[in-house]
C-alpha positions as CSV (number, residue, x, y, z in Angstrom):
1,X,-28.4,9.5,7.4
2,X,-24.8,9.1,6.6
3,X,-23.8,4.9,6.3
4,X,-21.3,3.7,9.0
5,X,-18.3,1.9,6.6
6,X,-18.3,-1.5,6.9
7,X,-15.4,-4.4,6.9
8,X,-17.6,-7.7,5.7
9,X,-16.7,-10.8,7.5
10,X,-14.8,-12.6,4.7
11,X,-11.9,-10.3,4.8
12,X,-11.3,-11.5,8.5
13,X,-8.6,-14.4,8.3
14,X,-7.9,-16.8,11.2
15,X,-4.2,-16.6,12.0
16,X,-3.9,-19.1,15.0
17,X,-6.3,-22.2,15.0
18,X,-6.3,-22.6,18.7
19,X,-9.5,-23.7,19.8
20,X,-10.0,-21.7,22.6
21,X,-12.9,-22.3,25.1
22,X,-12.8,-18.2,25.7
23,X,-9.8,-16.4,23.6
24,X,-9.3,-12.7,25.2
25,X,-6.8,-10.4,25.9
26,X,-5.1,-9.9,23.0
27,X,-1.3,-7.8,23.3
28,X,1.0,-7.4,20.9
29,X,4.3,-7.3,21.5
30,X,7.0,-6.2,19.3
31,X,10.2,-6.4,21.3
32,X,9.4,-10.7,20.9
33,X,7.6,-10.3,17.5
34,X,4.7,-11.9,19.2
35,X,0.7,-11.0,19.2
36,X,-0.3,-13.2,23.0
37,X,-3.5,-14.0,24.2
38,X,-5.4,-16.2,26.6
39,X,-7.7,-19.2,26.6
40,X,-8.9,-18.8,30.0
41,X,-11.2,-21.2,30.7
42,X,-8.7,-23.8,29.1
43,X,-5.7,-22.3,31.1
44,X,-3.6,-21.6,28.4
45,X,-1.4,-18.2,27.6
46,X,-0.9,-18.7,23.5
47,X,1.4,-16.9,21.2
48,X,1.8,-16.3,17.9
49,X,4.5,-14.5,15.7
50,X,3.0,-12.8,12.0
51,X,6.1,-12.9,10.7
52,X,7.1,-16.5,11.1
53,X,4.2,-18.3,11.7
54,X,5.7,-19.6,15.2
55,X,3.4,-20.6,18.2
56,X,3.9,-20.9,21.5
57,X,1.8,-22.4,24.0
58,X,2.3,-21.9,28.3
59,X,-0.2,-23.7,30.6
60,X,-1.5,-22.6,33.8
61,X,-2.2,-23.5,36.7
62,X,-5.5,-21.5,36.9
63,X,-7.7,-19.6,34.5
64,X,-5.7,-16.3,33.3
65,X,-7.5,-12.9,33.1
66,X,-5.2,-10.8,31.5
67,X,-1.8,-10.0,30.2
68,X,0.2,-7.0,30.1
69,X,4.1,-6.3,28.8
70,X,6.9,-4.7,31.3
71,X,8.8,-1.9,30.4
72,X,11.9,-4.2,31.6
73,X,11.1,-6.8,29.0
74,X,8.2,-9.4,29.5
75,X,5.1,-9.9,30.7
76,X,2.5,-10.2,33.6
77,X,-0.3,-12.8,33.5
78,X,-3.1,-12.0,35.8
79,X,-4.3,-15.6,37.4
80,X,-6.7,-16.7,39.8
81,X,-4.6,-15.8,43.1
82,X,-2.6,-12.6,41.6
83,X,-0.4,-11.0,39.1
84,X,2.3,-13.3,37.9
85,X,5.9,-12.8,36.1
86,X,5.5,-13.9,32.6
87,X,8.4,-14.8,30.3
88,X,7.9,-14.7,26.5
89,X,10.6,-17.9,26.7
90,X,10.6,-19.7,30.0
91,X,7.0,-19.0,30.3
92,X,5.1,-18.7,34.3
93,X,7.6,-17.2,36.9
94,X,7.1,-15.4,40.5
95,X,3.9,-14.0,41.8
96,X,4.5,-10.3,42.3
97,X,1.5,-9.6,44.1
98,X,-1.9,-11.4,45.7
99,X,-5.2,-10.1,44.5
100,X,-8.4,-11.6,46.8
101,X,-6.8,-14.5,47.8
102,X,-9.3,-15.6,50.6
103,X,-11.8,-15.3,48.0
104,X,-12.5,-18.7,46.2
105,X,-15.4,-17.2,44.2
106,X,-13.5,-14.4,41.8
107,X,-11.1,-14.5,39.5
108,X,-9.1,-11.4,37.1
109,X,-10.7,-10.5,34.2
110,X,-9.0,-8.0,32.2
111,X,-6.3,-5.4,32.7
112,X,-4.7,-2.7,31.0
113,X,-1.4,-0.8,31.7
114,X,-2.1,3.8,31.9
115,X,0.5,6.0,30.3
116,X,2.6,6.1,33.7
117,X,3.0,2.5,34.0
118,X,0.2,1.5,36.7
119,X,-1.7,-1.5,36.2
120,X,-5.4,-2.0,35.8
121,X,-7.8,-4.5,36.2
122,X,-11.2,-6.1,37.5
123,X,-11.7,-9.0,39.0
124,X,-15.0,-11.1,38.6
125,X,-17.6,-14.1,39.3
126,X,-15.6,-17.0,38.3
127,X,-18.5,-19.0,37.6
128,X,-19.9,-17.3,34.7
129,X,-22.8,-16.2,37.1
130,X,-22.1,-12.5,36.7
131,X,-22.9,-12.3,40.2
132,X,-21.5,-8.8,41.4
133,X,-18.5,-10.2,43.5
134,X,-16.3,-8.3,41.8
135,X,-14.0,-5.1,42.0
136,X,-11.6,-2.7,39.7
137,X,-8.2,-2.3,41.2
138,X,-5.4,-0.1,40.6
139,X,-1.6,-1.9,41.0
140,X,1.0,1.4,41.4
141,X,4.8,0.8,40.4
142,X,5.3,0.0,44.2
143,X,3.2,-3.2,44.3
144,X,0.8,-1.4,46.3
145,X,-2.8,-2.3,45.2
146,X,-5.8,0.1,45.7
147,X,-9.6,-1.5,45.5
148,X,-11.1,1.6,43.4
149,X,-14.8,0.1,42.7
150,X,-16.8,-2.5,44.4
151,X,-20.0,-4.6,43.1
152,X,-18.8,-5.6,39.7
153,X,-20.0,-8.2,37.8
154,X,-18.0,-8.6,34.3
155,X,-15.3,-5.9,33.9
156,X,-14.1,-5.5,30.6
157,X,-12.9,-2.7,28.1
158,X,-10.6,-1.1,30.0
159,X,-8.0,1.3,27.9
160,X,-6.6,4.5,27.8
161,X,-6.5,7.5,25.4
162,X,-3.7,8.2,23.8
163,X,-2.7,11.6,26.0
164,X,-3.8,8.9,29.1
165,X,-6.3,12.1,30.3
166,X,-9.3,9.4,29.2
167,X,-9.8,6.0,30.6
168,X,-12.3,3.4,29.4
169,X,-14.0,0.9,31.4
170,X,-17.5,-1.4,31.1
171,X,-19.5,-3.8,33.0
172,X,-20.4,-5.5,30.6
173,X,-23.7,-6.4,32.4
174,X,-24.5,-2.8,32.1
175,X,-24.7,-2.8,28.8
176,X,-22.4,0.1,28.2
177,X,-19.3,1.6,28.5
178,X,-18.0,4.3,30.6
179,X,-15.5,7.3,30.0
180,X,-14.0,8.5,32.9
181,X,-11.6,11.6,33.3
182,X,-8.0,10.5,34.5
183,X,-5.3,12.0,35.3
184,X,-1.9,10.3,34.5
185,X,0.1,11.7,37.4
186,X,-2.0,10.4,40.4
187,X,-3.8,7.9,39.0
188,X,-6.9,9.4,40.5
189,X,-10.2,9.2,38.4
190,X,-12.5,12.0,37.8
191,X,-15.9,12.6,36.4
192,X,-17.4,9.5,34.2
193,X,-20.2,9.6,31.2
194,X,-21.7,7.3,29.8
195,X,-19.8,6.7,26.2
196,X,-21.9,4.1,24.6
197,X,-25.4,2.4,25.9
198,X,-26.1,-1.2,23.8
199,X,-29.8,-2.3,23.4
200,X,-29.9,-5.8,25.7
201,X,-28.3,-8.6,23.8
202,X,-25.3,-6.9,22.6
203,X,-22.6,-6.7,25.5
204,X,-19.7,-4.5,25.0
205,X,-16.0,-6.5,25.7
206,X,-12.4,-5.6,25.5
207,X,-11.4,-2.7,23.9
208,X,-8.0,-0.9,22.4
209,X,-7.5,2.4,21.1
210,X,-5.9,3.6,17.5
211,X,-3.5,6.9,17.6
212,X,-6.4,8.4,16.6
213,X,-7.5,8.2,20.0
214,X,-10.9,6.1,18.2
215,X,-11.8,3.5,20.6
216,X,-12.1,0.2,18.6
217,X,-14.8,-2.3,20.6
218,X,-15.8,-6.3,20.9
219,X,-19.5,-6.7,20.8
220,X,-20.2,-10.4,22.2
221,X,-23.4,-11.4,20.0
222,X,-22.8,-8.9,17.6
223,X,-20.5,-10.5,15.3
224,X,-18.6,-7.0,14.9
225,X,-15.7,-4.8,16.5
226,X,-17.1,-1.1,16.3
227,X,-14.3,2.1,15.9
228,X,-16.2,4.6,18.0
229,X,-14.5,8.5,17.8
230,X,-13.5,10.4,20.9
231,X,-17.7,11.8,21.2
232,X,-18.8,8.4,21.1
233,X,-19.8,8.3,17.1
234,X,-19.8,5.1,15.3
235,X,-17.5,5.9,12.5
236,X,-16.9,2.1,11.1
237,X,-17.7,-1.7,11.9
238,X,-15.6,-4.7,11.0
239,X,-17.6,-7.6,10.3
240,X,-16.1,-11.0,12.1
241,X,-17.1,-14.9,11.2
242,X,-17.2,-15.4,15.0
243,X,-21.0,-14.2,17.1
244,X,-18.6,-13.6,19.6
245,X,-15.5,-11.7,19.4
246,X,-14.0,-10.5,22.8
247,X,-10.9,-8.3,22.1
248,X,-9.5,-6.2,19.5
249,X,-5.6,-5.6,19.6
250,X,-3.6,-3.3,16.8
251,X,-0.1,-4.3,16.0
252,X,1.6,-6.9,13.9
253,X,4.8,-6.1,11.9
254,X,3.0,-3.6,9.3
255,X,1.5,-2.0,12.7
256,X,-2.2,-2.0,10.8
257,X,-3.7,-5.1,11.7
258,X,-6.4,-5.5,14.0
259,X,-6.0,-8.6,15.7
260,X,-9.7,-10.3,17.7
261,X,-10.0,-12.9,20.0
262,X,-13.0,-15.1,20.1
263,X,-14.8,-17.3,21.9
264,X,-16.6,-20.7,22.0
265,X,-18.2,-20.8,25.1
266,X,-21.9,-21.2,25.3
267,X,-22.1,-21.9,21.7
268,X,-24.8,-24.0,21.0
269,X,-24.3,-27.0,18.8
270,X,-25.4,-25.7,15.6
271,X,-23.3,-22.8,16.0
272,X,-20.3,-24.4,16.8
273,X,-21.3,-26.2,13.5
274,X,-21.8,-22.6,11.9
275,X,-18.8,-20.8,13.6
276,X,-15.8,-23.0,12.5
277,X,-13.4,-20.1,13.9
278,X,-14.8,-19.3,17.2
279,X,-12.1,-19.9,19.6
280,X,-9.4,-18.9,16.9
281,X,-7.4,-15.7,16.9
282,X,-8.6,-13.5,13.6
283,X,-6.9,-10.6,11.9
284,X,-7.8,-7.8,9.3
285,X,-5.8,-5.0,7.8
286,X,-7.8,-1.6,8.9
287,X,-5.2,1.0,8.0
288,X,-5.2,2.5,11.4
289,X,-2.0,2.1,13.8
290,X,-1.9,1.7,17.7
291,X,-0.5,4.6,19.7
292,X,3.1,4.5,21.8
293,X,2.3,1.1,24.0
294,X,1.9,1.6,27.4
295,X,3.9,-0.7,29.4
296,X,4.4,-1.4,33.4
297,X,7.0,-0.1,35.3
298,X,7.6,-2.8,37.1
């Protein structure tokens, strides 16, 4: 049996000490030189720039689920009543659009952009439950919002190959993650396989993709991010000093680091003791670049 490479832990560095209670949704974003990410149960959208070292820091006034950058410059911040303007200066503008606002149970939780410019993302149990209150949704370029799935409990790893024929997408309850036929013009999805199962006790999380089209994965309780090719093969894990990471991200200004959020909730004392970076962003060099970003268009 050939031996999957492996990264070991030590050769993951933490690049901003910020403590969070549950770090996610890494993007990077070149245009402002900044790799953002979320604390969300600590309400906090957190930036930090490779080159200089800089951090930035926007409260907010409810738990944030994911971000995403505009092709007009910017971001969006998904919080708990909708999809926000986010600037990379002023921080927390307009609310562009509601998502289940008679709904005080759920909140978003995770959120990718596809190759023409729609929006992604599920929306969850708020109270850590994983109660199945929750749905994926579809935001086109003309605000109008489509509920695509019902009865989700935790959606997480949603991405995109990089032709945009592929899309990614788990609940993470399940255990495993799903690849579902796409097509980029309609935004319709097609048939869906299951990609990768994980034995109980490892639960799959957010997800990027290298050019490769490789899909690189968060295992919460692993300790690891696996690079999975296109047939689902584990070609290489990178070991991280955190039980559990939640989101790889590639960028930075050599476009070869792999950049993870972590978290600290439901740590138990000793490892909180153990893990002195959970709840800090982490970054290794893994000679593998991002493809072409995908932005949205509006």
């Amino acid at each position: 049996m050939t031996q999957v490479p492996k990264i070991p832990a030590n050769a993951a560095q933490a690049v901003h000490r910020a403590n969070a209670v549950t770090g996610e949704c890494a993007f990077w974003d070149a245009p402002s030189g900044f790799v953002w990410w979320i604390d969300i149960q600590g309400q906090r959208v957190l930036g930090y720039a490779p080159a200089t070292g800089e951090e930035r820091i926007f409260n907010m006034p409810s738990m944030p689920g994911m971000l995403a950058g505009r092709r007009k410059g910017g971001m969006l911040v998904g919080l708990e009543d909708g999809i926000h303007e986010l600037d990379p200066v002023t921080g927390l503008g307009a609310r562009l659009v509601a998502v289940e606002p008679d709904n005080p149970l759920t909140r978003i939780n995770d959120g990718k952009p596809d190759s023409a410019g729609r929006l992604w993302f599920g929306t969850m149990d708020k109270s850590g439950r994983a109660q199945p209150f929750g749905a994926l949704y579809r935001l086109d370029a003309d605000l109008r919002l489509t509920r695509v799935r019902e009865n989700v409990a935790v959606p997480n790893g949603i991405a995109f190959s990089p032709d945009g024929r592929r899309m990614y997408f788990a609940d993470s309850v399940t255990h495993r993650i799903e690849a579902i036929d796409y097509d980029p013009a309609t935004g319709a999805l097609g048939a869906s396989h299951v990609f990768v199962k994980y034995p109980d006790g490892l639960i799959p999380d957010g997800t990027c993709v290298d050019a490769d089209g490789a899909l690189w994965v968060a295992i919460v309780e692993g300790g690891r991010i696996e690079r999975r090719l296109p047939d689902g093969t584990l070609d290489r894990i990178i070991e991280v000093p955190v039980s559990r990471p939640t989101m790889p991200e590639i960028g930075g200004p050599d476009g070869e680091t792999l950049f993870v959020t972590s978290q600290r909730r439901v740590l138990s004392r000793d490892k909180l003791y153990r893990e002195t970076l959970a709840g800090d962003l982490l970054a290794v060099r893994i000679g593998q670049r991002a493809p072409a970003p995908h932005r949205v268009a509006f």
